[in-house]
N, C-alpha and C positions, 0 to 999 in steps of 0.2 A: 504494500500500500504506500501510496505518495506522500506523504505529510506535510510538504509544500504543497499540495493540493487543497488538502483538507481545510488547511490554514488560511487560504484564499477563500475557500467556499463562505463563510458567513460573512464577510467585506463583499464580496460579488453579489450575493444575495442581498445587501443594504442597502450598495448600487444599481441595480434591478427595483427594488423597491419605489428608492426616489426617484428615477426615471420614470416607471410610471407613473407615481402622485403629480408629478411633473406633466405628463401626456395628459391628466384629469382636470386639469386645470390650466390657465395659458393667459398670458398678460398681452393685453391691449395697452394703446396709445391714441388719446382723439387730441388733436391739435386745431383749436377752436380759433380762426380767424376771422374778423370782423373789420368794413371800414366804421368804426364806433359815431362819425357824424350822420348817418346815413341810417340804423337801427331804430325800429321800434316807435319811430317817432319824438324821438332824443329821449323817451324814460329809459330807465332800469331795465331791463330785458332778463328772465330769469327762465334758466334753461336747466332741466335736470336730465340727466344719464342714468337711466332705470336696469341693471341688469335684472333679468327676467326668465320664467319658464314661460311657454307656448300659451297656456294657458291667460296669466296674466300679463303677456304682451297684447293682447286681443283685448284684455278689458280694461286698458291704459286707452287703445285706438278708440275701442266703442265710446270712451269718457272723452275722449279729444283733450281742447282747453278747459274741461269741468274737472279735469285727472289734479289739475292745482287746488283744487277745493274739494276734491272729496277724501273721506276716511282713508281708502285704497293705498291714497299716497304716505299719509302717515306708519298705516302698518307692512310699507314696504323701506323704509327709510332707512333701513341699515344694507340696501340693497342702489340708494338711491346719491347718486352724485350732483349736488347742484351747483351751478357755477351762475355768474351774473357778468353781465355787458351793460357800460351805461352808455348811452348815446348821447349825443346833444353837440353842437360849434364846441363848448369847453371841451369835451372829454379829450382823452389820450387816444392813441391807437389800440384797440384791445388784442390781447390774444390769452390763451389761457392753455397750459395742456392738463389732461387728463389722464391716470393709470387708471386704466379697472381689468381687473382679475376676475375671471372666468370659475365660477366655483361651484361646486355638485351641481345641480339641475338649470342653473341660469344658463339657458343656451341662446335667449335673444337677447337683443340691446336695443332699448329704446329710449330715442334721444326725443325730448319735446319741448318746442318754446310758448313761452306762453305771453305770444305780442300783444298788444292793443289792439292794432287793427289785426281781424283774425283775414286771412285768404279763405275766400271761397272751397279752394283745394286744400282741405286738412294735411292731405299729404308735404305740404310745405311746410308746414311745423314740426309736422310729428311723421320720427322717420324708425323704422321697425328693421332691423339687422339680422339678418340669419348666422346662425354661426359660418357657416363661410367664409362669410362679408366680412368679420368683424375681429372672431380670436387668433391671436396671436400677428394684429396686424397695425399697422401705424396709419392711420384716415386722418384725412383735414377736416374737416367740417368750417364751411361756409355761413357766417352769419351773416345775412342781409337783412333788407331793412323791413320786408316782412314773410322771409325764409329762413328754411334750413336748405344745405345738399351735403353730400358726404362725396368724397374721392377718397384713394387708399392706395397706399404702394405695397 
């Protein structure tokens, strides 16, 4: 019998381990660009990053801009990233990035702003990521003045 083998085996097995826990989970980057005089109509712009399962990414979209006032968002809030854009002639240039980490069953990401003036097309605020789209990948996200859009390298 080997005993430099044996000796290897539980180190191998711990590296096997964390590579999987690794493969279960996967880190994101959103990189939130804005021209900040042009947003929202110069308020506050308050944007939240929802990691999500299938289920509650569909009743974030059903709720649209009512997702900022209902319960939902409160008892998802340890799951919830919010960041803010101020618009207006004063402000600065905005950018913001974001880590979110990919963790047991969150497999969508839903990103939603909550302008003044809402669009016609909810799909411009509120944008829903399939795991594909999303883990383990670095996306811009576009803040306009009453959109979202996402790119990704």
């Amino acid at each position: 019998m080997n005993i430099g083998a044996r000796r290897r085996g539980p180190a191998a097995s711990v590296l096997i381990a964390a590579l999987a826990s690794a493969a279960c989970s996967s880190s994101s980057a959103l990189k939130f660009r804005c021209d900040a005089s042009q947003i929202n109509g110069g308020l506050l712009l308050t944007v939240d990053v929802v990691r999500a399962t299938e289920a509650q990414a569909r009743q974030i979209e059903a709720l649209g801009e009512k997702w900022f006032y209902d319960p939902l968002r409160d008892s998802l809030r340890d799951k919830t990233t919010t960041v803010t854009f101020q618009g207006g002639a004063n402000s600065v240039r905005c950018e913001r990035d974001v880590a979110v980490k990919a963790e047991g069953k969150d497999r969508y990401l839903v990103i939603i702003a909550d302008y003044k003036y809402q669009s016609a097309d909810a799909s411009r605020q509120l944008l829903t990521l399939s795991p594909d789209r999303w883990k383990g990948k670095t996306l811009e996200v576009a803040v306009r003045e009453r959109e979202l859009s996402v790119g990704g390298r």
